[in-house]
C-alpha positions in Angstrom: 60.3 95.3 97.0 56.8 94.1 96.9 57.2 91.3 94.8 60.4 90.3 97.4 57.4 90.6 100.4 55.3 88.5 98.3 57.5 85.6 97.6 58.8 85.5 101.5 55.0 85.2 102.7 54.6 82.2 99.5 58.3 80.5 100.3 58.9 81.4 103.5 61.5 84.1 105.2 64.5 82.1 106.0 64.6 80.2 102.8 63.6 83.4 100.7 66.2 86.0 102.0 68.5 83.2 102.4 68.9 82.9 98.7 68.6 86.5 97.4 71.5 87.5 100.3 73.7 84.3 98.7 72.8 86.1 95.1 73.1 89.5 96.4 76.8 88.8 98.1 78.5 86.5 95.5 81.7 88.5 93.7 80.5 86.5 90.6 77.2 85.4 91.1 75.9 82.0 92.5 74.6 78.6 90.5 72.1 77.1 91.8 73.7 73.5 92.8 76.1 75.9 95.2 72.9 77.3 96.1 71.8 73.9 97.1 75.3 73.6 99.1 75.6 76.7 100.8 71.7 76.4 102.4 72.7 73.2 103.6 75.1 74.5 105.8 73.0 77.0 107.4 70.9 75.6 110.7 68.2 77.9 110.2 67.6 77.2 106.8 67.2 73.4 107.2 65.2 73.5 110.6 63.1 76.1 108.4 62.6 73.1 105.5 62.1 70.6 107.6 59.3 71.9 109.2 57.2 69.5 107.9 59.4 66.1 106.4 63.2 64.9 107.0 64.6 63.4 104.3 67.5 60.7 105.1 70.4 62.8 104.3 71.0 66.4 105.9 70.6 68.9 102.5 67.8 71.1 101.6 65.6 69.8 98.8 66.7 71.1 95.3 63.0 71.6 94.6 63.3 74.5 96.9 65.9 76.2 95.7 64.7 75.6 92.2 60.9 77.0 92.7 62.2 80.7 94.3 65.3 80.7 91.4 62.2 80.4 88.9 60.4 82.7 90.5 63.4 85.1 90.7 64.3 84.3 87.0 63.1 87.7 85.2 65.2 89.6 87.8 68.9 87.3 87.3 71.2 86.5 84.0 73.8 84.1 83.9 77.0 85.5 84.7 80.5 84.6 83.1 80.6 81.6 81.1 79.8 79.3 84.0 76.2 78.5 85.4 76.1 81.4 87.6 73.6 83.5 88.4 73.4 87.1 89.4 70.9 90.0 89.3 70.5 91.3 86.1 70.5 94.7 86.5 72.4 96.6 89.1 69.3 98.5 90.3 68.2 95.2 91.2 71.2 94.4 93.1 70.7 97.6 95.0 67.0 97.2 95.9 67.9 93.7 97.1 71.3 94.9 99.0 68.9 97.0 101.3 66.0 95.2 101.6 68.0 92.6 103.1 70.7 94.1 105.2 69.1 97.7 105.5 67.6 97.0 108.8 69.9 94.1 109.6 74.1 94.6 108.7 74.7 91.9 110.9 73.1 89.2 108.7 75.7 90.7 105.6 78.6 89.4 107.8 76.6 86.2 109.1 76.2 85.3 105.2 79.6 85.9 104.2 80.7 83.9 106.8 78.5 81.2 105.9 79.5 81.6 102.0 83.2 81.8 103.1 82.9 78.2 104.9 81.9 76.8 102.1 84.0 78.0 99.6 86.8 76.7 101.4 85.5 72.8 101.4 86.1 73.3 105.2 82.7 71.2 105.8 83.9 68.5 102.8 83.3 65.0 104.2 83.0 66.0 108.1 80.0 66.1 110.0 78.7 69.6 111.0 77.0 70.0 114.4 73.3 70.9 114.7 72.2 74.5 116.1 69.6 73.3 118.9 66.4 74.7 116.6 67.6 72.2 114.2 68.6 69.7 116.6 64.7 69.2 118.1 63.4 69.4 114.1 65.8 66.6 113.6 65.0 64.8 116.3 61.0 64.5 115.9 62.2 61.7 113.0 65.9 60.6 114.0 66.3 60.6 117.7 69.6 61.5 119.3 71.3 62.3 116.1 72.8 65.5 116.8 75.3 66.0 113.9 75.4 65.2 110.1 77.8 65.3 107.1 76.3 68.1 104.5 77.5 66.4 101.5 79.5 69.9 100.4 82.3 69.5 98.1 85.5 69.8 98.4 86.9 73.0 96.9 90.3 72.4 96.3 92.7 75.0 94.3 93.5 73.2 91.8 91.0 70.8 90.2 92.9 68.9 88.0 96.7 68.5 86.5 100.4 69.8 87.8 100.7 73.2 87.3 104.6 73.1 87.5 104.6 70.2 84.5 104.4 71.6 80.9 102.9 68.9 79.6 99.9 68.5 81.9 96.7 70.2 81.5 95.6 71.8 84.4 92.3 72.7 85.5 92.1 75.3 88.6 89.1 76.2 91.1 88.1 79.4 89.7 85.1 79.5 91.5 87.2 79.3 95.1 90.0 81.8 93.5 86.9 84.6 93.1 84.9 83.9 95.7 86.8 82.6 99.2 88.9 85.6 99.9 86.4 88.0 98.8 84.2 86.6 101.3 86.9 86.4 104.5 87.2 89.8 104.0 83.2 90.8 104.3 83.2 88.2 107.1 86.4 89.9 108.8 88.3 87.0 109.1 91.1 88.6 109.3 93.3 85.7 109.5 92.3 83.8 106.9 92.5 86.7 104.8 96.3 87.5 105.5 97.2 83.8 105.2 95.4 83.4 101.8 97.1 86.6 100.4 100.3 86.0 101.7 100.4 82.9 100.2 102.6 82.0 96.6 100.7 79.2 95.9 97.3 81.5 95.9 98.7 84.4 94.2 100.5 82.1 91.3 97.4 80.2 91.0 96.1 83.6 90.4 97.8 84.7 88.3 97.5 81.3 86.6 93.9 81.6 86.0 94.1 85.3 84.7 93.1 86.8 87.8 96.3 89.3 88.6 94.1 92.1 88.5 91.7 91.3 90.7 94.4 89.9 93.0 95.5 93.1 93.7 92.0 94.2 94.2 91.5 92.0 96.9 95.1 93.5 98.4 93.5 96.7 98.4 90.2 95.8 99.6 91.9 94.0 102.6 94.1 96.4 103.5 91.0 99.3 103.9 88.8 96.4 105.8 92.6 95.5 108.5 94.7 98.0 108.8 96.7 95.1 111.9 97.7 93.8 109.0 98.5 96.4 106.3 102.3 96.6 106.4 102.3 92.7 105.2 99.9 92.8 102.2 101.8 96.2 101.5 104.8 93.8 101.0 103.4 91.5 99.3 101.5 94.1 96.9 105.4 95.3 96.2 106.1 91.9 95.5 103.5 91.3 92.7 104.6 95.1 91.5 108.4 94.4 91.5 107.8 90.9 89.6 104.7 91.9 87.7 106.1 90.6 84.2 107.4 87.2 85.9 103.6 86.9 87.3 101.9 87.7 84.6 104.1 84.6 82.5 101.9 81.1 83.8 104.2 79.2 81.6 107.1 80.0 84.2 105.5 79.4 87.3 108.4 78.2 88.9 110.2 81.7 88.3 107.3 83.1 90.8 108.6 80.8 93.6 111.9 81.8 93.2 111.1 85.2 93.5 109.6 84.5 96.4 112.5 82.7 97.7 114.9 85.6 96.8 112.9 87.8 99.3 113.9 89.0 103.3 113.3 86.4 105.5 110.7 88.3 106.8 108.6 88.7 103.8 105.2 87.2 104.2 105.7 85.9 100.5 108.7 83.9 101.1 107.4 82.9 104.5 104.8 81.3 102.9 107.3 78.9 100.9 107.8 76.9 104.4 105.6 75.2 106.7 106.5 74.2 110.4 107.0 70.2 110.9 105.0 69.2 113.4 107.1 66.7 114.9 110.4 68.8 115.1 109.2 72.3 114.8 111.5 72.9 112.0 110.5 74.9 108.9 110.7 72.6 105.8 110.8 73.8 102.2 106.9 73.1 100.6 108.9 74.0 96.8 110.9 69.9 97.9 106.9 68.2 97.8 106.6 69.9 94.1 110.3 67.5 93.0 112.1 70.8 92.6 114.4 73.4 94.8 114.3 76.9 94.8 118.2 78.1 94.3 120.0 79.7 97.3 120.9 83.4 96.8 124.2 83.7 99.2 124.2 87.1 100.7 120.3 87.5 99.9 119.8 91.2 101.3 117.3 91.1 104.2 115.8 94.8 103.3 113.1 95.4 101.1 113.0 97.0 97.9 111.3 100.3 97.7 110.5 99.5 94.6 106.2 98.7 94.3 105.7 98.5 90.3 107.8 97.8 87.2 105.6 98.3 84.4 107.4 96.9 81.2 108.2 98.7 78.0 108.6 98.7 74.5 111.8 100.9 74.4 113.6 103.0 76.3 111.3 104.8 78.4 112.2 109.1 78.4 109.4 110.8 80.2 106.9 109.6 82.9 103.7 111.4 84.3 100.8 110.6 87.2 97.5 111.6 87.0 96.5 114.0 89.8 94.4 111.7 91.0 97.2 108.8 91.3 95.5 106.3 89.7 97.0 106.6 86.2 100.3 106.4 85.1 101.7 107.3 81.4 105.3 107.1 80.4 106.3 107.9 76.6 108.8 106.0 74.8 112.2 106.9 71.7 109.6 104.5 69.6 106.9 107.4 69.8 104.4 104.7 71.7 102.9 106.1 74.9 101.0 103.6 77.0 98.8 104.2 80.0 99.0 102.2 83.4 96.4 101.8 86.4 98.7 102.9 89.2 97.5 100.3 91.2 97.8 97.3 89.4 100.0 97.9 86.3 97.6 96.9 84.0 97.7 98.6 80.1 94.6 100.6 79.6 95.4 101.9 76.4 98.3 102.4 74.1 98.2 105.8 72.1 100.3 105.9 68.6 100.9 108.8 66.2 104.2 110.2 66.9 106.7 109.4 64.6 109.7 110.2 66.7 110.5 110.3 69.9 108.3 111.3 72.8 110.1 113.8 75.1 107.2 114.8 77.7 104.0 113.7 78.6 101.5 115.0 81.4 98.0 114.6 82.5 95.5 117.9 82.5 94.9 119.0 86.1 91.4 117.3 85.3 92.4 114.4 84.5 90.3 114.3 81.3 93.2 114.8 78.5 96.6 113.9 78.3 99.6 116.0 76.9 103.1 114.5 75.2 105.5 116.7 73.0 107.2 114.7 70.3 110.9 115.2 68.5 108.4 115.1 65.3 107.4 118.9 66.5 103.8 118.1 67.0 102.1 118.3 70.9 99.2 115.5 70.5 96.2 115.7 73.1 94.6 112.3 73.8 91.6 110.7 75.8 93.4 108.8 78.4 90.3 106.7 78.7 89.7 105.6 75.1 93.1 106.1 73.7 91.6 108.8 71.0 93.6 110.9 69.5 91.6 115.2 70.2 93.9 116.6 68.0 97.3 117.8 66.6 98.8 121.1 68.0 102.6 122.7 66.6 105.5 122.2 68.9 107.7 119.9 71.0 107.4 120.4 74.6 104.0 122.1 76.4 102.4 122.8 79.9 98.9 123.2 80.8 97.8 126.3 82.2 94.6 127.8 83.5 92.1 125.5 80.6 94.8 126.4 78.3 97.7 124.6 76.8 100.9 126.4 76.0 103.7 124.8 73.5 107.0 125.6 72.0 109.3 124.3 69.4 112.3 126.6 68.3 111.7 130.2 69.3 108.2 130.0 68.6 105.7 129.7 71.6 101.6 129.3 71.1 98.6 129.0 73.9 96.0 127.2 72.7 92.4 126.8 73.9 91.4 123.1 75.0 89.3 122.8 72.0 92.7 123.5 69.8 91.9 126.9 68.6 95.2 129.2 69.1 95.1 132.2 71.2 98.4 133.4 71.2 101.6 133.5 69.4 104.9 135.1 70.7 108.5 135.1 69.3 111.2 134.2 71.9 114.8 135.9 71.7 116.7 131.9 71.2 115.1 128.8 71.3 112.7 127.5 73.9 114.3 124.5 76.1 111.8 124.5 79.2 108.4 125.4 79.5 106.7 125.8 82.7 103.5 127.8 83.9 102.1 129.1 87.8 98.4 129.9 87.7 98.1 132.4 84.3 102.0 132.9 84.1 103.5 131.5 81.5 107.7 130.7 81.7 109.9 129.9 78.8 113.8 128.9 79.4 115.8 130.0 76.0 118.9 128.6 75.2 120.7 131.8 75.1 120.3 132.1 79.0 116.6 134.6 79.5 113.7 133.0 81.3 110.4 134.8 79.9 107.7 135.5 81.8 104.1 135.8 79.8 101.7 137.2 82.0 98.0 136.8 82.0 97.2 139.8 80.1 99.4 139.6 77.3 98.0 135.8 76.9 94.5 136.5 76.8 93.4 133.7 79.3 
């Protein structure tokens, strides 16, 4: 903190916590030519350079930027592949986050704001109005001029190419796909927000660049920041979930719109597929100005699906199982594959293999820090959900977990092991074991001759 105190009293306030809050607020980091942009658009930062000298043309001097990124340089690390920077260390990032916004939240929103403005290329070849403090600085050396052109650039989605032609190599915005929205949202534009995320083109461009998970992210973030507006990014959240293998296939981008054309007319998604003429006030198709036509589904049902994620598989999925906490999702598969989903997003975070038959029943401990599956090959595996590592190898086909215990069975024999995969118990049922359940230290086993037996706590030892 004292060396931030130090370089605002040698560089001067405005200029100093201008750039550290633009570092500080960036998704990905900031490079330093954006730098250059973004502190052009801000009034207070060019009246504050101009203090002494205008130049012709209405930017801040690179020098600048360049002499407080040098002085910041032991403190940031390029981030990505790109020229971005970013702190380098996350206590950094925190000392900075409430240094500068700690006594002032306001200035967090005015910066977003001003970051969102320009990521959008809104500025790009208009002229920009002068604040009055910048006005009179202005006006000591250019009389009258009120307004100037910032010399921003345009920040268009795509950069380069067709996206919808094979054969053309495309080249998207990246920079605009991570940072606009990200921005809206800690500017509360609210607006903005719901018509970027509603929009195909954005969430197929998205997707394009690799970015479906942190498309959803930004779903999720937006629907905690508006809740006005949660029921439509809800529904288009389903939509990604429903068609989350078509979005995740760039080389079929054309399937996504017609996804999004097979939707109610009241979906946000397929809304988003027309835009008003403004001569007639009729809605024309936008799929018509890529040369193609999204096929008309006669009798397209106008209710939504309930359905919010289809996670793909393998084989022929037989047993399925949340994590308390809801944020995982494991399903086991007749190939002996289990694989484990974020529930919000649908991305793979790990595949466990070592059953050699198929797996029956999987299930998360009430922790959360193991997960259970009984196999046809008559062993109960316990795995790290986290790293995929396989703890170890217990007898039996079909389990439950039960008070820091896990009981199995497998014919007429039924065993409680200890977490750590030492046995405590073994008991002898009258038939074979079908169904294994357990409340609190009570152990039930269905047979197959017809008994249920109860275990109690006693007996088991727990």
């Amino acid at each position: 903190i004292a060396f931030f105190e130090e370089l605002e009293r040698l560089r001067g306030k405005e200029l100093v916590r201008t750039v550290m809050a633009c570092i500080t607020l960036c998704k990905d980091g900031i490079s330093e030519a954006e730098l250059s942009h973004v502190l052009s658009l801000i009034d207070a930062v060019l009246a504050a350079a101009y203090e002494w000298w205008v130049p012709s043309v209405r930017v801040v001097p690179c020098i600048v930027v360049t002499r407080i990124l040098a002085a910041l340089r032991a403190f940031l690390a390029h981030r990505g592949t790109g020229s971005a920077l970013g702190w380098y260390h996350r206590q950094f990032w925190e000392a900075a986050e409430q240094w500068l916004f700690g006594a002032d939240p306001e200035l967090k929103e005015r910066l977003h704001l001003e970051l969102a403005c320009y990521f959008s290329g809104v500025y790009h070849g208009k002229e920009k109005p002068y604040s009055e403090s910048l006005k009179q600085c202005v006006a000591k050396h250019y009389p009258g001029e009120t307004k100037a052109d910032r010399l921003v650039p345009a920040h268009t989605l795509v950069l380069h190419g067709d996206v919808f032609d094979k054969t053309d190599e495309v080249r998207l915005n990246t920079r605009r796909l991570t940072e606009y929205v990200h921005h809206c949202i800690g500017a509360k534009m609210e607006d903005q927000v719901q018509r970027e995320l509603s929009s195909i083109m954005y969430l197929l461009y998205k997707f394009k660049a690799g970015m479906g998970t942190e498309l959803q992210l930004e779903l999720i973030a937006a629907m905690e920041r508006f809740p006005d507006i949660k029921p439509q990014l809800q529904q288009v959240k389903a939509f990604i979930g429903k068609y989350i293998t078509v979005c995740r296939s760039p080389e079929v981008p054309w399937a996504m719109l017609q996804a999004a054309y097979n939707e109610p007319d009241a979906s946000p998604v397929r809304r988003s597929l027309f835009v008003e003429d403004k001569t007639t006030g009729d809605l024309k198709e936008q799929c018509k100005e890529f040369g193609k036509s999204c096929i008309e589904w006669l009798g397209r049902p106008q209710s939504f699906d309930p359905c919010q994620l289809m996670l793909p598989a393998s084989s022929a999925v037989l047993c399925v199982a949340y994590a308390k906490d809801g944020e995982r999702i494991a399903y086991g598969c007749e190939d002996g594959s289990i694989k484990v989903f974020a529930g919000s997003t649908g991305d793979v975070l790990c595949t466990l293999t070592g059953h050699t038959d198929w797996v029956r029943s999987v299930a998360f401990s009430p922790d959360g820090n193991s997960l259970a599956s009984g196999s046809d090959d008559k062993t109960v595996r316990v795995w790290d959900p986290s790293s995929g590592e396989e703890k170890r190898s217990l007898t039996g086909s079909m389990f439950c977990f039960c008070s820091g215990h896990i009981a199995t069975a497998s014919g007429t024999e039924l065993r409680v092991y200890r977490m750590d995969g030492t046995q405590v118990t073994y008991f002898a049922t009258p038939s074979p074991v079908v169904a294994i359940t357990c409340k609190g230290k009570l152990i039930s086993a269905g047979c197959a001759s017809g008994e249920v037996v109860h275990l109690a706590a006693e007996f088991l030892r727990l």
